[in-house]
Each structure stands twice: as C-alpha cells, then as structure tokens.
N, C-alpha and C positions, 0 to 999 in steps of 0.2 A: 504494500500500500504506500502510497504517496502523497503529499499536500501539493494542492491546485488553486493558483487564486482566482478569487470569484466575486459578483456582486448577488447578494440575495434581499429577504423582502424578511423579516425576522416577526410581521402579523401582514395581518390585513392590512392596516393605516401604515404602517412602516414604511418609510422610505426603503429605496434598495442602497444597500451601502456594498464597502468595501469588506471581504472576506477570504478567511479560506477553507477549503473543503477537502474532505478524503479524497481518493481516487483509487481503484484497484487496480493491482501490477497486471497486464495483458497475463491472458490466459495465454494453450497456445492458440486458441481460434480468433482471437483478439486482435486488434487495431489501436495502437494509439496513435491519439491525432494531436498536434499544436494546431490551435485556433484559430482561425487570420480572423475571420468576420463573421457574425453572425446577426443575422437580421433580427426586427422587434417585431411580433405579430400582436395583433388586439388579442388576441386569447392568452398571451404571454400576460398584460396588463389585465385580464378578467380572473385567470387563475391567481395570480400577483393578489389580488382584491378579495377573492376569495368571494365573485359575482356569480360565479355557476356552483355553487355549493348544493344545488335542490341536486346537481346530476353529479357531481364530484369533487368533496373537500379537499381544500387546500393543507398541506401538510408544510408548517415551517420549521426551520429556514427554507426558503426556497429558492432555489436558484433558477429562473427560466431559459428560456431561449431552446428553439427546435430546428432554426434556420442556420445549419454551422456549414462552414467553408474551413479547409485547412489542409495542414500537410501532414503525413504519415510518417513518425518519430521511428517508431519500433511494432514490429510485428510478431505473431506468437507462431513455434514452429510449425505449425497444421497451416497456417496462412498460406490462399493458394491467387488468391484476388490482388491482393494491392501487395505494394511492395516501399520502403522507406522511399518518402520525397516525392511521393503519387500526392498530387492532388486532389482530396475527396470532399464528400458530403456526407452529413450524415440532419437527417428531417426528424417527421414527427414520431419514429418508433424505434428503439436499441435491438430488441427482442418479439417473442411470438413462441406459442410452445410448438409450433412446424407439424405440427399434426393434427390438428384440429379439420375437419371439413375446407374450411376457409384459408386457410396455409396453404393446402394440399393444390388450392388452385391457385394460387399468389395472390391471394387476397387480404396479405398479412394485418393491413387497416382494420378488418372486420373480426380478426381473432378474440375471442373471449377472454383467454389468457394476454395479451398482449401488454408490452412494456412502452409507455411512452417515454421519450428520452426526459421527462421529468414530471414531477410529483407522482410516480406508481412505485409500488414495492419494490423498492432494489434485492434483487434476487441473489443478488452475489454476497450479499450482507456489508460492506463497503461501508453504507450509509441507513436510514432507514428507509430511505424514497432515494430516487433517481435523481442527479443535477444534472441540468442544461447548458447551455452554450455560454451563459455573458459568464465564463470562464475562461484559462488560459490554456486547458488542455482537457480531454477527455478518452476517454478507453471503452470501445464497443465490438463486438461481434460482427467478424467479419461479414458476415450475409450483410445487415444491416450500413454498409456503408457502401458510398453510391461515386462512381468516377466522374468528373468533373472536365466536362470539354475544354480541351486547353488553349483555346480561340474564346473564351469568355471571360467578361471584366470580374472578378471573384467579390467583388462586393457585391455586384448588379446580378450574379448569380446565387448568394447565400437563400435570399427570399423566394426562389423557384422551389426551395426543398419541402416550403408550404405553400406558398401562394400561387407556385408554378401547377405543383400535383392537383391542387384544389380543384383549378379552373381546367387544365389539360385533362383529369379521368369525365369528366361528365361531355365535358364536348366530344372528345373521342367515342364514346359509348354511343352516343347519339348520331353518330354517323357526317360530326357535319365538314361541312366540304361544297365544292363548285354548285349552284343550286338551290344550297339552304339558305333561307334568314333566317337571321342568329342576331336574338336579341341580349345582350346583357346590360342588367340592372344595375346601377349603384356603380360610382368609377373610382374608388379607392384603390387598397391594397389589393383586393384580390380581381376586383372588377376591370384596373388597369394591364393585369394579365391575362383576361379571359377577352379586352378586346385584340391584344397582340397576340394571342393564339389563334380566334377566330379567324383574325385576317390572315394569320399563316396557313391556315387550313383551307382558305381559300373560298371561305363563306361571305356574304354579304352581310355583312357588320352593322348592326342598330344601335349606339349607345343610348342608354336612357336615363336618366342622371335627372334631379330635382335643382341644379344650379345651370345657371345660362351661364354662368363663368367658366364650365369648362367643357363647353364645346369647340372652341378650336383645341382647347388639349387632344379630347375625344379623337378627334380627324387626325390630329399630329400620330397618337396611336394607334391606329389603324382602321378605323371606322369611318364607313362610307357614309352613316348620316346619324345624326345624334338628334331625339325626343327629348323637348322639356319637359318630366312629367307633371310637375304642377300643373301643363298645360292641357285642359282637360279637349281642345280640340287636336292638338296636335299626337295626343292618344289616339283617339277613336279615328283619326285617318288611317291607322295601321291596324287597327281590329281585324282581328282573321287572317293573319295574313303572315306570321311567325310561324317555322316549324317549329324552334328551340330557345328557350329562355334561359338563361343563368343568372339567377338570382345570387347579389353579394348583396344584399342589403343584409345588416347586423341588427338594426333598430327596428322598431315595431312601423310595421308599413299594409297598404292593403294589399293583397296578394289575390286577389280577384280583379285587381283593374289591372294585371300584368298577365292573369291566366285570359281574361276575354280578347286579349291580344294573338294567340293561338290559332295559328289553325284547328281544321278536324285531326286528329291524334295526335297534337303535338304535346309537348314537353315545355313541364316547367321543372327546373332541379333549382332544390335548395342548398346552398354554401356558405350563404350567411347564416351567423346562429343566433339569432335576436334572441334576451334572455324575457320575455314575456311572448306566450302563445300569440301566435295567429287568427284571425277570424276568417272562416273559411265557408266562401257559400258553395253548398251541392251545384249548383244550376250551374256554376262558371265550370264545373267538370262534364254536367252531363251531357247539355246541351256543345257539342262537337266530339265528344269522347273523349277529352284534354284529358293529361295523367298530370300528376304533381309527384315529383320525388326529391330524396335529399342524396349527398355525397359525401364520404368522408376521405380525403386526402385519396390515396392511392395502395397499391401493393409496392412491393420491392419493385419489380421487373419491369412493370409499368413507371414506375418513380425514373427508374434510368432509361427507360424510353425516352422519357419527356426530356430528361438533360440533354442527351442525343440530340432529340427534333430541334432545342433549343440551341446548340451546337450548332444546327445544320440551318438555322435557319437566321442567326446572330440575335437570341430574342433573350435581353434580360430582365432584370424588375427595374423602374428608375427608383434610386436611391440617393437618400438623404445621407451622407457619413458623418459619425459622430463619433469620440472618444467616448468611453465607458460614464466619464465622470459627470455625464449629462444627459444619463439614460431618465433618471424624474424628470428633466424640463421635458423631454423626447414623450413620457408617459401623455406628460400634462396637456402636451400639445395635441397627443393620437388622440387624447378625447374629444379634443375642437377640430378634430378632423387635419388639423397642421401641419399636414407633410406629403410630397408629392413623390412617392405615392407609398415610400417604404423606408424606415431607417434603418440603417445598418449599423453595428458597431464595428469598428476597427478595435480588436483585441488587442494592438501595439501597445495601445493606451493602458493596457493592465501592466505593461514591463515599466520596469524603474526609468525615471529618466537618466 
C-alpha cells in the first residue's frame, strides 16, 4: 500500500480540501496510473452533496472524479493490455464480478455487482469505498482501463470517459446516421457531446436548448439548426418529425413537449438525471407509439469504441482547465451553469511547486 495525494469532501457542506489517501500496491492484473487530468462531472458535485442519497449515500471522505486521463507507472505480471508510458483512461467503473448475465455481454455499466471508480465498497480493502480521480495516482484492473488515441488533446479527452460514453451508447443503439433527425436536449456537458457525435455520425443535428445565447455555439458544434425551447412556436414547427431524442437535461423539465416532437416509433432516451420525478402523460407515448428510455454510460468495449470513433474523427469535450486549488469556485460555478462546457483538472497542480 501507498499514500496518494488527493482533494476530498470530509460531509456534505465541506469544502473539498487538500489530502491524502491509501492506494493498493498493483496486483499482478493491475494498472497503475499517474494522473494528468481528470475532468468534473455534475454527478461528481451531486455525490460530493450527498443530492442523490434516496438512490445512493454518500460515504466520506470522499474523493471524486470518474473522468481520468494519465500514464501507466507500473504494471502487474498477468498485465497483457497496457504497458509503462501507454497513455490510458480509466471512466465511471474499476470493476464488475465478469459473470453476471450482463458482463457476459459487455454490459459491465449494468452489472449488479459493479464497482464505480468511487464511493462503492472497495473490495481490495485498501480503503473503505473507492477514491476517484482529483488524485495524483490510482491502481485499477487491467480490463477496466481504456487506450487513449494518441492524436487527442488529453484534457479535451478526460470528459469523453463520461460524457463521451453517455451520449455515444444511446445514439449508437439507435441506429442514427445519414437520414435520421436527431434531436438533443439541453447543451451542456453532456448535450455538447451528443451534438459533436450526432454530427459525426452523420445525422441531421437539432439542438434545442432554452437560451438564445447559445445558438451560434450550437452550429459552431455541429448542429445544423438549433430550437428555442421556450419558444412555444418554434416547437410545434418540428412536431412529428424526430426519429431520436437525447435528452441531457438534469433539472426538472417537461418531457412530453420533447416526446410530441417524435415521430411514429421514435425515441426519446434519458441521460440526464434530474433529482425530482418527471411528469409523464400516457397520450404523448401512445398516440405515435413513441418509446421513452434511459442510459447508463456504457460497457468496457463499447467505452473504447467510442475513444477510437473519437480518434478517428478528432472529437473532444471543450474544456475549461483548472488547477486543483479551485475545484469549489469550479463546483460553484457548475451550479450556475459557468463553464463551456467541461472543466478539467490539471493534476500538475497537486505536485509541489
């Protein structure tokens, strides 16, 4: 075992401060990684808050972060993947017990047993729960860590490991491509990536966003036409007429004036995770046969699909960088919405001056 410094959350109200944390020695199927960057997701500041507690309490100290970019220190001798000075990833899961139904098809997101890279039972006993990324190293199992295109900016790539997986497994699923409209919701963190995937894939891009201020963003992104939705006529010109929606809205919003947007069988998938229910009218499902479903990140193999496409296609997250020491101001701001469209930390900042 080892000391790793880190910044954690010591309650709910706590700031994140400066710390440091266990770490266990690689197994031999193990990975360790130095740090470069790891991105900030709102679920990072929800669990931090201890805001989703009806579906999973927070355990402190805590250290977040699921979005790690970094390099490969030492490896353990079964190691057949990566090798010292690879470039890797490592997203929202360490572990999975590989046998479950849902393993068996690389569905590791969906496993019952599964390890998220923080706040879940650390199984190695190390700690009592798992730590996260706003650290200066970490030690995971080799499956669980993902190669890293070496034609990408590693900052602008950290947030693909969530926000990438998020938006790339539901559009993929859905077939979309040359043909389809493809509308997405909300143009944040994850909604800024689901328009630069869309338009990779080669769909006709809807942004639909409740600010007139960022529609020239929108088009800069890749979106061929961007809906005000406040704008209740600018809606109803597009009724009927989406096959696919990806919703990133987080906040409570109506989800019937985005489903009557739908074609007949089409697709609304949820990504956002508002922490108050939905109101949901039957009619906007039956009248067309519209489906509504949700997403949760990805599998392993699909995870490095997506770095690949993104690889191939030069598509990163845009990113805010920031030293560690001004992850609170970064919190305070993701609540007001303040950052275009992702922050990242630069781990440098955790080494001495």
């Amino acid at each position: 075992m080892y000391q790793s410094k880190a910044y954690s959350a010591a309650s709910a109200t706590s700031p994140l401060a400066s710390t440091v944390i266990p770490r266990r020695d690689p197994t031999d199927r193990d990975v360790q990684i130095d740090i470069l960057f790891c991105g900030i997701c709102h679920s990072d500041l929800h669990t931090v808050r201890n805001e989703w507690s009806s579906v999973m309490q927070t355990a402190y100290p805590c250290v977040p972060g699921h979005e790690i970019v970094g390099r490969v220190t030492r490896v353990g001798a079964a190691v057949t993947k990566h090798k010292t000075g690879d470039l890797v990833g490592v997203g929202c899961l360490v572990d999975s017990d590989r046998t479950c139904p849902c393993c068996r098809v690389n569905l590791e997101q969906l496993c019952p047993n599964g390890t998220f890279t923080y706040n879940s039972p650390d199984k190695h006993g190390a700690a009592p729960v798992t730590y996260g990324g706003y650290s200066d190293s970490i030690v995971v199992d080799e499956h669980f860590v993902l190669r890293i295109p070496p034609n990408l900016d590693l900052a602008g790539t950290a947030p693909l490991l969530c926000a990438g997986i998020t938006t790339y497994s539901p559009l993929k699923r859905a077939g979309v491509g040359p043909g389809k409209k493809v509308g997405i919701v909300g143009l944040g963190g994850l909604g800024h990536m689901g328009v630069k995937l869309a338009d990779a894939f080669g769909a006709h891009v809807v942004a639909i966003t409740t600010s007139t201020s960022k529609r020239a963003d929108a088009l800069r992104l890749g979106a061929d036409e961007v809906v005000i939705s406040r704008n209740a006529d600018e809606l109803r010109q597009h009724a009927g007429t989406f096959d696919f929606i990806l919703d990133c809205v987080a906040a409570e919003h109506d989800i019937n004036a985005y489903l009557n947007l739908l074609k007949h069988d089409g697709n609304l998938t949820l990504v956002g995770a508002p922490d108050k229910p939905l109101s949901l009218s039957a009619f906007s499902l039956i009248f067309g046969r519209r489906s509504l479903s949700g997403s949760l990140i990805g599998g392993i193999a699909e995870t490095q699909e997506m770095l690949d496409f993104c690889g191939a296609h030069q598509i990163t997250s845009d990113v805010e960088i920031i030293p560690i020491q001004q992850v609170n101001e970064a919190y305070a701001r993701l609540v007001k919405s303040d950052v275009k469209y992702r922050f990242c930390i630069d781990m440098a900042s955790l080494k001495p001056a």
